[in-house]
C-alpha positions as CSV (number, residue, x, y, z in Angstrom):
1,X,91.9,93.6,94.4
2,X,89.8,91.8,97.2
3,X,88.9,89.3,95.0
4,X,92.3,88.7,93.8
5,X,92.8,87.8,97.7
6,X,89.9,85.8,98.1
7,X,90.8,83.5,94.8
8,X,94.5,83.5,96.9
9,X,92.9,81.8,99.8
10,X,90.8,79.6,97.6
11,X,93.9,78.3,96.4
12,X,95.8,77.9,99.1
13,X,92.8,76.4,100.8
14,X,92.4,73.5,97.9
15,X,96.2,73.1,98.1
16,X,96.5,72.2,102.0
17,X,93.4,70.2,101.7
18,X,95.0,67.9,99.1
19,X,98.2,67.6,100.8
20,X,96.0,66.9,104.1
21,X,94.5,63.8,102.5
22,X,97.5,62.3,101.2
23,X,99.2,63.1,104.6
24,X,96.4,61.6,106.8
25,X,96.9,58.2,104.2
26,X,100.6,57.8,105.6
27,X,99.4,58.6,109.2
28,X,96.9,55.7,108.6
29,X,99.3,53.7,107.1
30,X,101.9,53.5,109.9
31,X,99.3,53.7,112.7
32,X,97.7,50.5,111.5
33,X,98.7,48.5,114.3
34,X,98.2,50.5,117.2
35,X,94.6,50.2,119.2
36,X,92.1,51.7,118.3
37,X,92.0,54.6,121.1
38,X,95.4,55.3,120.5
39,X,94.5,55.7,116.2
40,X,91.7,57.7,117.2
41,X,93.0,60.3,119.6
42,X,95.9,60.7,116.2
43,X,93.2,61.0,113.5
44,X,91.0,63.3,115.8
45,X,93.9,65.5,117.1
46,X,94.8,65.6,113.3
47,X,91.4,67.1,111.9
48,X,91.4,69.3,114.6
49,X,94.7,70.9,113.4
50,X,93.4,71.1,110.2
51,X,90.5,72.4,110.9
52,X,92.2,75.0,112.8
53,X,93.9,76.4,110.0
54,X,90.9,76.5,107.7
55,X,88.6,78.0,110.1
56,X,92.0,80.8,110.6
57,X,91.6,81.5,106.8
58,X,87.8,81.6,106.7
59,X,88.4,84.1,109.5
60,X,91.1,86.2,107.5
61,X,89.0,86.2,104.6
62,X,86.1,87.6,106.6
63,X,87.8,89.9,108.2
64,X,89.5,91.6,105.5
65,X,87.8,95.0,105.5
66,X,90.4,95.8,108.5
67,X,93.4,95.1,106.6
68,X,94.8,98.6,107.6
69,X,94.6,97.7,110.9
70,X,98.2,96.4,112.6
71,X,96.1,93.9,114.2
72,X,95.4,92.1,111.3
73,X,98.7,92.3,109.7
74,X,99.7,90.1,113.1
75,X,97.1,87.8,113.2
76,X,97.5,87.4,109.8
77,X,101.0,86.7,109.8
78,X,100.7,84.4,113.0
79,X,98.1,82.4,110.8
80,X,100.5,82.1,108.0
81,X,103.2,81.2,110.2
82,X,101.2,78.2,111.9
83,X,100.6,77.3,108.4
84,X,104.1,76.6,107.7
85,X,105.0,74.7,110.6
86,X,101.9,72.4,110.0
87,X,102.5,72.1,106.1
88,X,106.2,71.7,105.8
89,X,106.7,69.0,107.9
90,X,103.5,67.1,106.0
91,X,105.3,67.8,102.8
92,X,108.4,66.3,103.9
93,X,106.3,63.4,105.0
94,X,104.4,63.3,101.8
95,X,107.7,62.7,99.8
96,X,108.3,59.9,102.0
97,X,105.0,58.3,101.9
98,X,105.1,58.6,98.1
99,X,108.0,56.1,98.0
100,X,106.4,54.1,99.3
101,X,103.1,54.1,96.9
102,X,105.6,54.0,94.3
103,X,107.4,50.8,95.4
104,X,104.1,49.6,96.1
105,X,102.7,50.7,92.6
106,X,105.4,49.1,91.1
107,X,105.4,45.7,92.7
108,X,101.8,45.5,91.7
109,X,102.6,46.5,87.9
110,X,105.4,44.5,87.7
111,X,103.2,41.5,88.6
112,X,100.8,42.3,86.2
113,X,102.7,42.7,83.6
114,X,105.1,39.4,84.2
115,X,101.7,37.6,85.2
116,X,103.6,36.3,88.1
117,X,102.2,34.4,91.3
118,X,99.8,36.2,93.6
119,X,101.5,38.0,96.3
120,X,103.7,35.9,99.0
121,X,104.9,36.4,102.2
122,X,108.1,37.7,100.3
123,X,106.6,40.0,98.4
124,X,104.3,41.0,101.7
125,X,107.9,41.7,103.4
126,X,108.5,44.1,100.7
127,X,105.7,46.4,101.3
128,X,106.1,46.0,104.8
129,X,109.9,47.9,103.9
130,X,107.6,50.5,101.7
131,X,105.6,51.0,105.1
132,X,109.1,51.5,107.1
133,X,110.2,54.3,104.7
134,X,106.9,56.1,105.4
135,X,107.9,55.8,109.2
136,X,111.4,57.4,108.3
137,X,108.9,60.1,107.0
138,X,107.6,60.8,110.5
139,X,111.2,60.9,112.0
140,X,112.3,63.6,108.8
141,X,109.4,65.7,109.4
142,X,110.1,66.1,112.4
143,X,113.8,68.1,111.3
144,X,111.6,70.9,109.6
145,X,108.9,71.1,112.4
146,X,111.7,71.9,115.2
147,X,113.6,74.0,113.2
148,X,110.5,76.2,112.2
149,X,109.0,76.1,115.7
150,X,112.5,77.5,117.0
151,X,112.6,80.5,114.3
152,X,109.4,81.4,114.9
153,X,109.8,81.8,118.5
154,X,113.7,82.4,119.1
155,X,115.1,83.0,115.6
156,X,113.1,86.3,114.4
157,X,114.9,87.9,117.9
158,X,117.9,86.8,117.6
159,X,119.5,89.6,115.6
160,X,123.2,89.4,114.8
161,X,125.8,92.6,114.7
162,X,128.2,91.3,111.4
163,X,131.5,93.6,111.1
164,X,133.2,93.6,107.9
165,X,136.2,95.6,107.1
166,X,136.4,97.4,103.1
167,X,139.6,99.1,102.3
168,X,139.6,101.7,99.2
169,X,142.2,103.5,97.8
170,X,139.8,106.5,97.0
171,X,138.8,107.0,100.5
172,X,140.3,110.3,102.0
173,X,142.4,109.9,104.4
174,X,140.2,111.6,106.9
175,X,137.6,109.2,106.9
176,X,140.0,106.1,107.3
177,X,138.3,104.0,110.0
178,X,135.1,105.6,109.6
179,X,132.2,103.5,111.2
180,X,128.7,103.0,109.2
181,X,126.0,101.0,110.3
182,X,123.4,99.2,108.0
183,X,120.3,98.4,109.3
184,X,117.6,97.5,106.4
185,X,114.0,96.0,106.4
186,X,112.6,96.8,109.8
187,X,108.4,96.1,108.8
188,X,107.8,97.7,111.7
189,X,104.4,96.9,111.8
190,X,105.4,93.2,112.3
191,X,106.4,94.4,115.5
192,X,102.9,95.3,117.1
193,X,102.8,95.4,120.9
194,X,106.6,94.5,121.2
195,X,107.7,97.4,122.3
196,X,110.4,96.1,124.6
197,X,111.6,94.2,121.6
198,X,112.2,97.5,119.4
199,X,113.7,99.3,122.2
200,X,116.0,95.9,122.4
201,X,116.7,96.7,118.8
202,X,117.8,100.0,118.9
203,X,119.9,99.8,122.3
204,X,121.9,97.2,120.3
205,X,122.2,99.6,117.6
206,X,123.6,102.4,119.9
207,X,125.7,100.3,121.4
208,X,127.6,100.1,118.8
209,X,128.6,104.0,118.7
210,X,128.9,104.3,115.1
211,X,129.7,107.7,113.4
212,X,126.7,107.0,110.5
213,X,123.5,105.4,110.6
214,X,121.8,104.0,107.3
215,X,118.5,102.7,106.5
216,X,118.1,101.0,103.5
217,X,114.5,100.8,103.2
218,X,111.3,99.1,104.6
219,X,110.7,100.7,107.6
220,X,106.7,99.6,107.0
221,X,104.7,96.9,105.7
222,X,102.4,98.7,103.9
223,X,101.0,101.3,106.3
224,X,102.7,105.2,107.8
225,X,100.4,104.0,110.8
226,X,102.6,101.4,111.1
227,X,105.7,103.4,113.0
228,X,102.5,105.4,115.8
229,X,103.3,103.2,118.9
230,X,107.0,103.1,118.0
231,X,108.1,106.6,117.3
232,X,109.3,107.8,120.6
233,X,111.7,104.4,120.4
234,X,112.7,104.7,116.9
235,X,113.5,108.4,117.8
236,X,116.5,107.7,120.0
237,X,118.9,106.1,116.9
238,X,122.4,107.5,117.9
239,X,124.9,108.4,115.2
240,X,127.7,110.0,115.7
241,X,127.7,112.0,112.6
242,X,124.2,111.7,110.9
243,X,121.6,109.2,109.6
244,X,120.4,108.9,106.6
245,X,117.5,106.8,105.0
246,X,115.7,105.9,102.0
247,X,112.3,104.4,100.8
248,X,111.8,100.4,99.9
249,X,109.2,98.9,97.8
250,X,106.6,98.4,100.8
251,X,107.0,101.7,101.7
252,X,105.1,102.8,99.0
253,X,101.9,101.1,100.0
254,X,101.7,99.4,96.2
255,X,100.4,96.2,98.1
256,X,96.8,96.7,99.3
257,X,94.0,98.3,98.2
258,X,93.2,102.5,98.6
259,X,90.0,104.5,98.0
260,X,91.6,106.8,96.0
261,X,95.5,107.6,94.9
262,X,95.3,110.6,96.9
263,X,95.2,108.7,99.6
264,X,97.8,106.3,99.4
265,X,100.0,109.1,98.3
266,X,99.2,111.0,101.5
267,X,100.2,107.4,102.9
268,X,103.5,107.8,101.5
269,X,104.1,111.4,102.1
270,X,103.4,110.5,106.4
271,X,105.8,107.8,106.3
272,X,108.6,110.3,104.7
273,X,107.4,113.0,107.5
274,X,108.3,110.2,110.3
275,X,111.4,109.8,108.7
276,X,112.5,113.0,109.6
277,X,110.9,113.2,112.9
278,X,112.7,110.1,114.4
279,X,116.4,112.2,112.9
280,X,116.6,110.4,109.4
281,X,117.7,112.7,106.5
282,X,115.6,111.0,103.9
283,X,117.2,110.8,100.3
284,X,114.6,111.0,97.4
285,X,116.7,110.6,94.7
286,X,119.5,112.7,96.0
287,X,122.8,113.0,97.4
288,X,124.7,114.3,100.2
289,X,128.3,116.0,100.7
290,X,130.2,114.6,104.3
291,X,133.1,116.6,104.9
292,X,135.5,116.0,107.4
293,X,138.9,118.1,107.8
294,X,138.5,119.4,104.6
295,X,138.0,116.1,102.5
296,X,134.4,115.3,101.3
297,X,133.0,111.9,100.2
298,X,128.9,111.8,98.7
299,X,125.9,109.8,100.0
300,X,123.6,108.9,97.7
301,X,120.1,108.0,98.2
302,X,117.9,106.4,95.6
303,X,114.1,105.3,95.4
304,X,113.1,101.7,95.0
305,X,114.2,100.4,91.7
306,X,113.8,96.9,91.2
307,X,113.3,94.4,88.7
308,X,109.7,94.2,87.4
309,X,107.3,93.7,89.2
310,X,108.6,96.0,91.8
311,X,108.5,99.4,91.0
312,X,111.2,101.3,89.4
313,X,110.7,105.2,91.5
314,X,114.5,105.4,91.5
315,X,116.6,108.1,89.3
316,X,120.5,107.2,90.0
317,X,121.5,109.8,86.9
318,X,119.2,112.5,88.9
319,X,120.6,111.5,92.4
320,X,124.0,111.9,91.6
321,X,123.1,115.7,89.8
322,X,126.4,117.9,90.9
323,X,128.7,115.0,92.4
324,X,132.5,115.5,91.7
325,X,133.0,112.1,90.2
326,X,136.4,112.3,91.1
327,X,135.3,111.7,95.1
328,X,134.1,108.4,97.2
329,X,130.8,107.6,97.1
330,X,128.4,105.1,99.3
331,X,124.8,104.5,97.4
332,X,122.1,103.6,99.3
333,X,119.6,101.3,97.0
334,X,117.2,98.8,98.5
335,X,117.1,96.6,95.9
336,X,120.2,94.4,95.3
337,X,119.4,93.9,91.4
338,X,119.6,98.0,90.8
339,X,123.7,97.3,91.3
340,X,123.7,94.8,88.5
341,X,121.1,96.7,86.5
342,X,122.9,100.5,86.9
343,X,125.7,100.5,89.2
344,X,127.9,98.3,87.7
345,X,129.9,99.2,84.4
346,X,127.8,102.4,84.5
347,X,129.3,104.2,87.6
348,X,132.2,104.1,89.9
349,X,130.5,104.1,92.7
350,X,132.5,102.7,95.4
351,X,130.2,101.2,97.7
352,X,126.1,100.2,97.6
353,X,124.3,99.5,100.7
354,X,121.1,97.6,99.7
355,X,118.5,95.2,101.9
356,X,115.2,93.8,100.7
357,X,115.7,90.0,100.3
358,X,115.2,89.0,103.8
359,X,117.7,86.0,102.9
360,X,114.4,84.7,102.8
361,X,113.9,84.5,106.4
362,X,115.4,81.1,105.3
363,X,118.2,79.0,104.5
364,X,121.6,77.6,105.8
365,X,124.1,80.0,107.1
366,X,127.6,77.8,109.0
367,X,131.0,80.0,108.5
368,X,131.5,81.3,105.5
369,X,129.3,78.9,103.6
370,X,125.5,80.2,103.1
371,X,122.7,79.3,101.0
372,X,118.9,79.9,100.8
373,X,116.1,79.5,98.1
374,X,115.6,83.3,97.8
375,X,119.7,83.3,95.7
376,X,117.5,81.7,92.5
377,X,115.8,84.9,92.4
378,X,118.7,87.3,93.2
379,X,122.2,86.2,93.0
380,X,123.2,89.0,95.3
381,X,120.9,87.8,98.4
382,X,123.1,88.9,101.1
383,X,126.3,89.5,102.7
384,X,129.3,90.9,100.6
385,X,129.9,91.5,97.1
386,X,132.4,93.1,94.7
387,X,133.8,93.5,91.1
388,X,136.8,95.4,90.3
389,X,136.8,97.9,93.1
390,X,132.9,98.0,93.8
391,X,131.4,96.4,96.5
392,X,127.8,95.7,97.6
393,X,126.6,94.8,100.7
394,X,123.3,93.1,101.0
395,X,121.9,93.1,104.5
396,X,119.7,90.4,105.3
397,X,117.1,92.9,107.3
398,X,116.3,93.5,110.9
399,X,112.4,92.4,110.9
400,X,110.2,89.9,109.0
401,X,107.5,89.8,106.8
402,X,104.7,87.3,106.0
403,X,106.5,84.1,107.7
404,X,106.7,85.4,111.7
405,X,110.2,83.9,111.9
406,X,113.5,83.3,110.6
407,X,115.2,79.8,110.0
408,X,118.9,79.5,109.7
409,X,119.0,83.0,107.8
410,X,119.0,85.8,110.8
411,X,117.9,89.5,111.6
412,X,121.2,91.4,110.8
413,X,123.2,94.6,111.9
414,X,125.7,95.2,109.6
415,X,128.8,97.4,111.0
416,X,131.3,98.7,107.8
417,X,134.6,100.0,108.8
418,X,136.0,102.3,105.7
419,X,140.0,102.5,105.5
420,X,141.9,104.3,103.3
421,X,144.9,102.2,101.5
């Protein structure tokens, strides 16, 4: 597995190199005219970037034998983060600035082939126009840099409580108005040395003085370890009725290398034991009965199942052993692509709480209108969904992963009010 990383860096080494050169061509380009300190404090401050973010992956790379430590998940994730607000802008340029070859290329073919007059001051005016579209480059980039910049710094904390109503006709009577809360996704070990900013996390979620708390998987990156500095915090969840939580695909640690499967399975079985010690009821593939006055609706809780190559640990037909399948019931199922895959047409379950997209940690979200990369991949990305009388919720996760921010798409708390029709 460590040289699978290493050929991952390689590539991604060769790739930003490559779009460097082509970059540093437009830079030249529209820089032309300026003096010659100016040009060379822009090419010098340039390279240095660069070189910045090799000498950050030659780093990584080296220091890869601590990849169980939280400290490198951070660093690493700050690196990759830096990386994107350096690269995207360039690729935005490089679109630009390929125009402009382009009209240039062309002139010069069309000349060639028509074996017309050597270049004029007319056709010297048109490339001068291919330069100004690579100086519209510089202005575009700009759009991506800003808005990067901003959800690295402001974006990834700047969680949102979303409150959607669900009427059922199912739904006992005694739980009409019943209050859940979804939180999914927390990669907690993103979070190393915010404390405060946990604390922030779950005060927001108390405020909020719902009767059930559920956790739709991904409490950890890849790591039990993860949770150590945070337990005390994560601890003081307050539901008024119970809390109940299940397992994502990072939770299983299926992501970096272990000396043995022992191991990693010990890995696993710590992370279900915090679980319970911070108050959640942790559902492996099983259900649960809520009665209330008499009246009883089920929770279910499944293990990751997801579309390969995520691992498929989840057993809906065994999690639902003993239900009345006459009664309400909720599913919890971190993957959005199980509901397609076994929920739907297969079960009457009533309502699926799932997470794991992220959004993306990008896109465009204004009103009711949203859209991000990650829907090409899963159609159900985030927010609500329904068929017949199903519904599924996506939540578009509370923490972050890989890119230390979040553009456009942000860190969610989902509040569901159930009433009875």
């Amino acid at each position: 597995m460590l040289l699978k990383y290493i050929i991952r860096f390689a590539i991604i080494f060769i790739f930003l190199f490559l779009i460097d050169l082509y970059s540093f061509k437009g830079i030249r380009l529209i820089t032309s005219n300026l003096q010659l300190l100016a040009r060379l404090i822009i090419y010098y401050s340039y390279w240095f970037i660069t070189l910045l973010i090799f000498l950050g992956i030659v780093l990584i790379s080296l220091n890869f034998s601590n990849y169980r430590t939280p400290d490198f998940y951070r660093k690493a994730f700050l690196l990759f983060g830096f990386i994107i607000l350096v690269t995207v802008p360039k690729l935005v340029f490089v679109i630009f600035h390929l125009t402009d070859d382009i009209v240039y290329v062309s002139k010069l073919l069309i000349t060639k082939l028509f074996n017309s007059a050597p270049p004029t001051n007319e056709t010297t005016n048109v490339i001068s126009r291919g330069k100004f579209i690579t100086q519209i480059g510089i202005v575009a980039a700009a759009v991506p840099f800003v808005s990067i910049l901003w959800g690295m710094v402001k974006g990834r904390f700047d969680y949102r409580v979303k409150n959607v109503k669900l009427s059922f006709n199912n739904l006992p009577e005694s739980f009409n108005g019943l209050r859940i809360l979804q939180i999914s996704d927390f990669h907690i070990g993103s979070f190393t040395g915010k404390q405060n900013e946990v604390k922030h996390i779950v005060d927001l979620i108390n405020k909020q003085a719902c009767d059930f708390i559920f956790f739709t998987g991904d409490m950890v990156n890849n790591f039990a370890a993860e949770t150590n500095e945070f337990i005390d915090i994560l601890g003081k969840f307050q539901a008024k009725k119970g809390k109940f939580s299940i397992l994502g695909n990072h939770d299983y640690g299926d992501y970096v290398p272990w000396k043995t499967q022992e191991e990693k399975q010990q890995n696993l079985n710590t992370l279900i034991d915090i679980h319970k010690k911070i108050g959640f009821d942790i559902l492996l593939n099983e259900n649960r009965t809520i009665t209330i006055n008499g009246q009883q609706i089920f929770i279910i809780g499944i293990e990751n199942w997801g579309l390969p190559p995520f691992p498929q640990h989840g057993d809906l037909k065994k999690a639902m052993n003993g239900i009345d399948d006459n009664k309400f019931k909720i599913l919890l199922s971190h993957d959005p692509s199980h509901w397609d895959a076994q929920v739907l047409n297969n079960t009457n379950i009533d309502l699926t709480l799932s997470g794991h997209t992220h959004g993306m940690q990008f896109g465009i979200e204004i009103g009711n209108f949203k859209w991000s990369p990650v829907k090409w991949k899963y159609p159900r990305w985030a927010g609500l969904y329904s068929v017949n009388n199903q519904y599924l919720y996506v939540n578009r996760g509370i923490g972050y992963i890989g890119f230390p921010g979040r553009v456009g798409i942000l860190p969610e708390i989902t509040v569901i009010e159930l009433q009875s029709v």
